[in-house]
C-alpha positions in Angstrom: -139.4 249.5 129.1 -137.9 248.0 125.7 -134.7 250.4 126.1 -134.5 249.1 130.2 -135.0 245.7 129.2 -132.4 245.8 126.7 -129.7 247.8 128.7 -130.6 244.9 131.1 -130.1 242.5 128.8 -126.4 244.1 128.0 -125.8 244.1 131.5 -126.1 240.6 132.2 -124.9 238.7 129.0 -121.7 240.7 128.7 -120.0 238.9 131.7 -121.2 235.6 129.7 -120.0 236.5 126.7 -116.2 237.0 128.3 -116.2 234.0 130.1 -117.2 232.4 126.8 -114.1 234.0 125.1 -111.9 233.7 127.8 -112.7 229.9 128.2 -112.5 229.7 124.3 -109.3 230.9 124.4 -108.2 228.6 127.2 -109.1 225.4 125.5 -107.8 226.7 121.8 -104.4 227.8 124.4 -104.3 223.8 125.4 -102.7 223.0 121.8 -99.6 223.5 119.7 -100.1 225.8 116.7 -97.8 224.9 113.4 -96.8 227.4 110.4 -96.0 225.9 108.2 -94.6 228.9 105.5 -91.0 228.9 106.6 -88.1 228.2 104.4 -85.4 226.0 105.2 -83.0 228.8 106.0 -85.8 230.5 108.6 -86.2 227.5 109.9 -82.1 226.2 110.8 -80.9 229.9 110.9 -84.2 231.7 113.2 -85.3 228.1 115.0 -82.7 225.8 115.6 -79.6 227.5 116.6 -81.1 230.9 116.9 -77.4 232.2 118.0 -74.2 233.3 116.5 -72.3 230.1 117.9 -71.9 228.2 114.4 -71.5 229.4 110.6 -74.4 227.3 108.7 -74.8 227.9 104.9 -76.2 225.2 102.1 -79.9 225.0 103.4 -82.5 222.6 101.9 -85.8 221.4 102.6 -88.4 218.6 101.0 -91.1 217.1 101.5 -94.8 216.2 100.2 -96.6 218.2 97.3 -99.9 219.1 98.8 -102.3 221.6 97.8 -102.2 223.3 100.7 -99.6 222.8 103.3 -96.2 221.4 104.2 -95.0 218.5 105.8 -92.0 220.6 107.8 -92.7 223.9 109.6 -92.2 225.6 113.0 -94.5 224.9 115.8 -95.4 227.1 119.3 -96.2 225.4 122.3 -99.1 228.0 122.1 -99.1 227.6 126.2 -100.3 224.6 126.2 -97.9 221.9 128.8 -96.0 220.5 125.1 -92.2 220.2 126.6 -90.4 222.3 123.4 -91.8 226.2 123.8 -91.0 226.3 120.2 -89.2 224.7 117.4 -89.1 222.5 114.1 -91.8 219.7 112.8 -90.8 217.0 110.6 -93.6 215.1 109.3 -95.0 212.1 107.5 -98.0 213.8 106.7 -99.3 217.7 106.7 -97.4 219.3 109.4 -101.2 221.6 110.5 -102.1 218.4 111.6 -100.3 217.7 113.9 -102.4 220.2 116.3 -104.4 218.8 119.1 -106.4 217.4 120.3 -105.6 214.3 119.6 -109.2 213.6 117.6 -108.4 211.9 114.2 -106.4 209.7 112.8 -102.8 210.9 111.0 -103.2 209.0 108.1 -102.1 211.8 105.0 -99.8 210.9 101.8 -102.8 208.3 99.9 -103.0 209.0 96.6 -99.6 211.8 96.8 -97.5 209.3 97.9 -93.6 210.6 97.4 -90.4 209.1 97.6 -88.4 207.6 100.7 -84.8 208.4 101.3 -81.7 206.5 100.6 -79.7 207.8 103.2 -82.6 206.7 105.8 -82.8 203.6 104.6 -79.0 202.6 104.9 -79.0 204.0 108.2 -81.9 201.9 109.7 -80.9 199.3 107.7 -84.7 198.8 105.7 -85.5 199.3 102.3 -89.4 200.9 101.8 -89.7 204.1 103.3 -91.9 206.6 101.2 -93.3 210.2 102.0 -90.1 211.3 103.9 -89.2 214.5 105.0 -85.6 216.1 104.6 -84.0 219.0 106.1 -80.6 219.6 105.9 -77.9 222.0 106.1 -74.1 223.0 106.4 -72.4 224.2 109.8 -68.7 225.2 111.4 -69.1 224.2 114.9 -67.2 226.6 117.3 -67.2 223.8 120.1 -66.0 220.4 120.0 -69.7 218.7 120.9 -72.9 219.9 119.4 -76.2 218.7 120.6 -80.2 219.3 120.3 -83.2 218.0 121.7 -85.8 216.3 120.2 -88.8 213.2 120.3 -90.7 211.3 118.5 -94.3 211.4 118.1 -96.7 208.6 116.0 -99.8 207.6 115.6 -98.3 203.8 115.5 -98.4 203.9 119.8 -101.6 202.4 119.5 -102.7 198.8 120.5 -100.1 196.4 119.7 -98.4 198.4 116.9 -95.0 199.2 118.7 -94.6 195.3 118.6 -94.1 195.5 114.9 -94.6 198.7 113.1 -92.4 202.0 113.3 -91.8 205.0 110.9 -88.3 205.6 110.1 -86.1 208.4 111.3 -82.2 210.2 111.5 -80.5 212.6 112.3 -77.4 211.9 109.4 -74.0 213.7 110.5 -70.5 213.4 108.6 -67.5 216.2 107.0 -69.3 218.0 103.8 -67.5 217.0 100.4 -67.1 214.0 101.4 -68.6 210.5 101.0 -67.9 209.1 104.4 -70.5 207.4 106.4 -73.3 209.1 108.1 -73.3 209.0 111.9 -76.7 208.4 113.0 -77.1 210.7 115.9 -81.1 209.5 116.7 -80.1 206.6 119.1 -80.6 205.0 122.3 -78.6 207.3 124.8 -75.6 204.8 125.3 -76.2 202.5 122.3 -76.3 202.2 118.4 -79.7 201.2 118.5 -82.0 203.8 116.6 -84.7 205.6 118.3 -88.4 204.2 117.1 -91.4 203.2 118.1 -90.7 199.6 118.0 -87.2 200.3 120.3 -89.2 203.0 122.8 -92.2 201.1 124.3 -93.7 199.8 127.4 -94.9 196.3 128.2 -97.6 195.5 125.5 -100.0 193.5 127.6 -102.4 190.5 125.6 -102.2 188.8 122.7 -99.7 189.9 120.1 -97.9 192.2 122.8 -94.7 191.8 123.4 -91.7 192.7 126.6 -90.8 196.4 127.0 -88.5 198.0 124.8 -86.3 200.9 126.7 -89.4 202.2 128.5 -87.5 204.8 130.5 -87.9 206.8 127.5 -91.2 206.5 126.7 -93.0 209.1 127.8 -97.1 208.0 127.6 -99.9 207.2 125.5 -102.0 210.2 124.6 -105.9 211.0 125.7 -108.0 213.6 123.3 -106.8 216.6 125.3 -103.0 216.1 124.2 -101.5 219.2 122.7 -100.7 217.4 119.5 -102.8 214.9 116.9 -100.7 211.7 118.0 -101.6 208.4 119.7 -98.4 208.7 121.7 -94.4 209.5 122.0 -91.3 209.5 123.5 -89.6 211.8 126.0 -87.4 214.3 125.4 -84.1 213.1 124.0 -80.8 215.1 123.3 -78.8 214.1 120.2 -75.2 214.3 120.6 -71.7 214.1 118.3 -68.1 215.3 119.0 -67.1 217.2 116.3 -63.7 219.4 115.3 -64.1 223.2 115.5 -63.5 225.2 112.3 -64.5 221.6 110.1 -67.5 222.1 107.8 -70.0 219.4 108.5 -73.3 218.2 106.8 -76.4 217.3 108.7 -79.1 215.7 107.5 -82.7 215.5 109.3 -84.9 213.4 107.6 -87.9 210.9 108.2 -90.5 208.8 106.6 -92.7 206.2 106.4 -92.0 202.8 106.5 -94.1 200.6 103.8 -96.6 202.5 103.3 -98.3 205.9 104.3 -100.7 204.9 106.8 -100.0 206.0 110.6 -98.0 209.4 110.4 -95.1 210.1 113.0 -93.3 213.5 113.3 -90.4 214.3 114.7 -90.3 217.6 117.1 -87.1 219.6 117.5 -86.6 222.0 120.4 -86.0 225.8 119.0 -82.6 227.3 120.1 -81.5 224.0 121.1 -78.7 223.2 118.6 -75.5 223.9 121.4 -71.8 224.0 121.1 -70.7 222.0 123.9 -67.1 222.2 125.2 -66.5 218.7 125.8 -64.7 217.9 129.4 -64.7 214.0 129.3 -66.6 211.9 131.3 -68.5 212.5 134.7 -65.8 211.1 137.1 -68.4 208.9 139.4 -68.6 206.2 142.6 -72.0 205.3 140.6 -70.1 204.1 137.3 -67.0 203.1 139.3 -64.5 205.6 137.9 -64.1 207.8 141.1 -60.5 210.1 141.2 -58.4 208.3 144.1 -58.4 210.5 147.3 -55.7 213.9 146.6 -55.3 212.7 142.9 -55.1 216.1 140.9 -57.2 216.4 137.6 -56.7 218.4 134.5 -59.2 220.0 132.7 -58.8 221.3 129.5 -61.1 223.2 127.3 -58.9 224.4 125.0 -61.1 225.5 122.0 -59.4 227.1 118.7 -60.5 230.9 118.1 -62.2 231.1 121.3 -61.2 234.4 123.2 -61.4 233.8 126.9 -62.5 231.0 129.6 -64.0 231.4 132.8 -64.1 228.7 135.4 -66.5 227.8 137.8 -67.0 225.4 140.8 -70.3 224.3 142.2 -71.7 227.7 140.3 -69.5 229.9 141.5 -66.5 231.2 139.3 -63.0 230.8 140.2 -61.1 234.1 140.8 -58.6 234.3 138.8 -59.1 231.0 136.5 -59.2 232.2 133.5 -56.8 229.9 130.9 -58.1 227.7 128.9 -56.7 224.8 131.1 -57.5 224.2 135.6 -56.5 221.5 138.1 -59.0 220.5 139.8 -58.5 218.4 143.3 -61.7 218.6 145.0 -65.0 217.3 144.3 -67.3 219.2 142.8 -69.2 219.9 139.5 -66.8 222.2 137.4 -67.8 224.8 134.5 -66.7 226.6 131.7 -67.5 229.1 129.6 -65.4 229.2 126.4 -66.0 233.0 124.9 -66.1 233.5 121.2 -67.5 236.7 121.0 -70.2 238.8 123.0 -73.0 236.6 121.3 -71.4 233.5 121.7 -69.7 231.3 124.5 -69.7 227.3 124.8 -70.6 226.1 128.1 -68.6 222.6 129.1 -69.2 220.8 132.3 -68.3 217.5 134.5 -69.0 216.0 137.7 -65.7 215.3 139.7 -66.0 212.6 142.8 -63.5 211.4 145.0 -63.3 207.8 146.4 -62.2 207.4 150.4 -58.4 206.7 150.8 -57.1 203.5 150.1 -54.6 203.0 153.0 -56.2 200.0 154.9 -55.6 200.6 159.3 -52.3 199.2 160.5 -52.0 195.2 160.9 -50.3 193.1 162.6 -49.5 189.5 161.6 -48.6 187.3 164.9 -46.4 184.4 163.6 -45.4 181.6 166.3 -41.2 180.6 166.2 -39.2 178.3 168.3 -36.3 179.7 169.9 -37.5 183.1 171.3 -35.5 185.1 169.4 -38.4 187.0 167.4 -36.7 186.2 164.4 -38.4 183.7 161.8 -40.1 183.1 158.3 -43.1 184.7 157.1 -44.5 184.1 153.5 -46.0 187.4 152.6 -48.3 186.2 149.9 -50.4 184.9 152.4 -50.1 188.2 154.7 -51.2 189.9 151.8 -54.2 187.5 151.7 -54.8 188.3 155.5 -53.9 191.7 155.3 -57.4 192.5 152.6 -59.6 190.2 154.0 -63.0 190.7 153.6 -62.4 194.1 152.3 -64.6 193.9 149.3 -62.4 194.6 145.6 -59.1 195.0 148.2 -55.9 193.7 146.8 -52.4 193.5 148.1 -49.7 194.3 145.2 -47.0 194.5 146.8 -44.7 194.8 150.2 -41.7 196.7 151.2 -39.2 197.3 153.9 -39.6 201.3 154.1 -42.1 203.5 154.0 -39.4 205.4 151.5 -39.4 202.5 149.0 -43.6 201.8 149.6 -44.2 205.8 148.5 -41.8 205.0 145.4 -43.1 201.9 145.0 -39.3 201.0 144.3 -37.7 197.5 145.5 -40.6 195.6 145.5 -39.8 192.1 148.3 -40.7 189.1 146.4 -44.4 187.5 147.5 -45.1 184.6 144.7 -46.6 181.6 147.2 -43.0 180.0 147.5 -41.0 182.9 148.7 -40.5 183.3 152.0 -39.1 186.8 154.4 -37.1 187.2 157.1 -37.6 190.0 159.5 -34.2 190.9 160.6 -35.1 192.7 164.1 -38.4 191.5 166.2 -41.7 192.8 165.6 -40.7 194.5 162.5 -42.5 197.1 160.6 -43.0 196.2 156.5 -45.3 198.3 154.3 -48.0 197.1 152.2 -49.0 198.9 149.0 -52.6 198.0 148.7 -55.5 198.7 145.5 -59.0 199.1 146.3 -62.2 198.3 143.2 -61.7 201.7 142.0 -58.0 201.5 140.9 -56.5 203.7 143.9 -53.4 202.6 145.6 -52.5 202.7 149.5 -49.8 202.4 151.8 -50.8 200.0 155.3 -47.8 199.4 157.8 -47.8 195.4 158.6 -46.5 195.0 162.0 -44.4 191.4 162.1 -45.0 190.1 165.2 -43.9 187.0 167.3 -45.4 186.4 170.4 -44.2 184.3 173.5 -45.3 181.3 173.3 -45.9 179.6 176.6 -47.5 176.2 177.4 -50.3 175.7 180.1 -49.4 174.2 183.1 -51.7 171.8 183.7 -53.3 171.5 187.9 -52.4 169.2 189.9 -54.6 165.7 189.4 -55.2 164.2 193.1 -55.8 160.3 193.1 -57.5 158.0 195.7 -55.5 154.2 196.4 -58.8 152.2 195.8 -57.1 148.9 196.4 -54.3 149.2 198.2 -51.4 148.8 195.6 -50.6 152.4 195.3 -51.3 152.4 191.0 -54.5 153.4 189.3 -55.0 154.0 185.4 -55.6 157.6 184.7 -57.0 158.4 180.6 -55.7 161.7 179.5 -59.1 162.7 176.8 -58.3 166.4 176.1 -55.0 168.0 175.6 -55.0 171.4 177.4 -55.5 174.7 175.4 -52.6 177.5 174.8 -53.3 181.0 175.1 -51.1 182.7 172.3 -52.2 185.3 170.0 -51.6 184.0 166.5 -52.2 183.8 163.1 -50.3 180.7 162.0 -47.9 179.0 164.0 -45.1 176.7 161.7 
């Protein structure tokens, strides 16, 4: 009985007791992990570029002097919904704590306070951080663009603290050896503004809150379930630089309190996502109003020094045959290259190419009234070019000609200031119009020069009745009668 009852017993509690473990593991799953033993080199070299696409040397790495544990390590998302899979932590505090949930308050570095950072300081333009956190390093860049993504997380997105309290941080670039100014590369996409709590906020409701402070990149206040220890953060935010290929350059990660030690923040910087970028120029857009003009052809160039091949692409799929380092492109699309360095390493550039409609406004015709019925007779062609735009929103008339030859040329130029005045030599005939719409592209419009026949209304007969015998009555004329011509302006 004591041997069924116990085989029972197995039978029954084993299924509980891997529900337990499997639900254990499912809420320990729901938060990052950090280790924190990795040297500086492990951590640029294994972490952040993970790829053969840039030469980095001159590794270094500081932080606070704790017992136990660092205040820079690598982290795992650990499958838990954190947007980075893997990658670096930079920290005010003890980098372990930065595992969720989000339970306790990040409040290390009392009584071990360390020193701030110069460099930091100058950069955000303060003058009391403490317990930073430094990692920096030499690379070559391959590419003419690097970029990596990264965001900030604090315990300061709390209450009404973004209003008036922020951590410090940088991401410090300039040429090694050399004492030129860092370039700050932790900044408001667009802007030189740098990238803290107090300049990434929402609306702070209530007393002591204050407006919203770029909130499309503020990604949310946190609840206990968070994969990480903070209060809040910011999205996910790509730090970019142009840079010359084959120059060594010096980067410097660093951040720190502000004042004192009390609310940590940490910085998170996506594993494998320090890129050479082959830098194409500007998205060519109808959005930001720097469309190409309608057949215009377009260069692209991704000339790269020791790269070894180029392939081209077009909406994803690779041009036969395009394989220099340079295309012409003359069709809208989005357009690709790969710049090939070696088997292990190709830069990847890419831009957006849109084409604004044609210019060329439909033929006009400008009906000018003249005396002697010859069709010949003075038109001022400032005001046709006024006429000929209308309301054609950001339309301008630059100039007219008397061929189509001269209009493609844009040679011989007639004269249009408000005084000058053109005579067509043959009725009804055909000048050309070289127009410009909002986005800078140029059109040709024939302009019709037209004289219509003019011919007064002949009024009806008027019948009157001899009231009084004499034969005369008064007759008051109150309305001349209208003409039927077709014009614009008659002289």
């Amino acid at each position: 009985m004591g041997i069924f009852a116990a085989a029972m017993n197995i039978r029954f509690t084993a299924p509980i007791l891997v529900f337990f473990l499997f639900l254990t593991a499912s809420v320990s799953a729901q938060y990052i992990s950090v280790n924190d033993n990795y040297t500086a080199q492990s951590l640029v070299e294994d972490v952040l570029i993970n790829s053969d696409c840039a030469i980095v040397s001159n590794f270094s790495v500081s932080g606070g002097a704790y017992n136990s544990g660092q205040t820079y390590g690598y982290f795992s998302a650990n499958g838990s919904n954190f947007p980075f899979q893997n990658g670096i932590i930079l920290s005010t505090g003890r980098a372990v704590m930065a595992q969720g949930p989000n339970t306790s308050l990040l409040d290390d570095g009392n009584g071990i306070g360390w020193g701030g950072d110069q460099d930091l300081e100058q950069a955000l333009n303060i003058n009391n951080s403490v317990n930073a956190t430094v990692l920096e390093f030499d690379f070559v860049p391959l590419g003419n663009r690097i970029s990596f993504d990264y965001m900030l997380s604090s315990e300061e997105y709390h209450d009404n603290a973004p209003c008036n309290y922020s951590d410090g941080f940088a991401f410090l670039l300039r040429e090694a050896g050399t004492n030129n100014p860092y370039q700050n590369l932790a900044v408001i996409p667009g802007t030189n503004i740098p990238v803290k709590v107090t300049s990434v906020h929402p609306l702070i409701p209530g007393g002591g809150g204050c407006p919203a402070q770029n909130p499309q990149y503020f990604d949310a206040f946190n609840g206990t379930q968070h994969p990480t220890n903070f209060n809040g953060q910011t999205k996910v935010l790509t730090a970019v630089a142009n840079v010359t290929p084959g120059v060594t350059y010096h980067i410097k990660l660093v951040i720190a309190d502000e004042g004192n030690y009390r609310y940590d923040s940490a910085i998170f910087i996506g594993g494998g996502s320090f890129n050479m970028i082959t830098d194409l120029g500007p998205d060519r857009l109808l959005a930001t109003n720097n469309p190409l003009c309608n057949g215009q052809n377009y260069p692209l160039d991704a000339t790269t020094v020791a790269a070894t091949g180029y392939q081209w692409y077009k909406d994803g799929a690779a041009l036969p045959g395009q394989t220099n380092a340079t295309y012409i492109a003359n069709t809208p699309g989005t357009y690709t290259v790969d710049v090939v360095f070696s088997p292990t390493c190709t830069s990847y550039g890419k831009i957006v190419l849109e084409y604004a409609a044609p210019a060329a406004l439909p033929p006009f015709t400008f009906n000018q009234c003249e005396e002697d019925g010859d069709g010949l007779t003075d038109y001022y062609l400032a005001l046709i070019g006024l006429e000929l735009v209308g309301t054609q929103q950001g339309y301008t008339t630059l100039a007219f000609y008397e061929t189509l030859a001269d209009a493609n040329n844009n040679i011989d130029a007639l004269p249009m200031n408000a005084d000058d005045v053109f005579n067509n030599t043959v009725p009804n005939q055909v000048i050309y119009a070289r127009v410009e719409n909002e986005f800078g592209c140029q059109g040709i419009t024939p302009v019709t020069l037209s004289t219509p026949t003019y011919t007064a209304a002949t009024p009806d007969p008027i019948e009157l009745c001899d009231t009084d015998g004499t034969t005369r009555e008064s007759i008051r004329i109150s309305r001349q009668p209208e003409e039927s011509v077709p014009q614009n302006h008659c002289t």
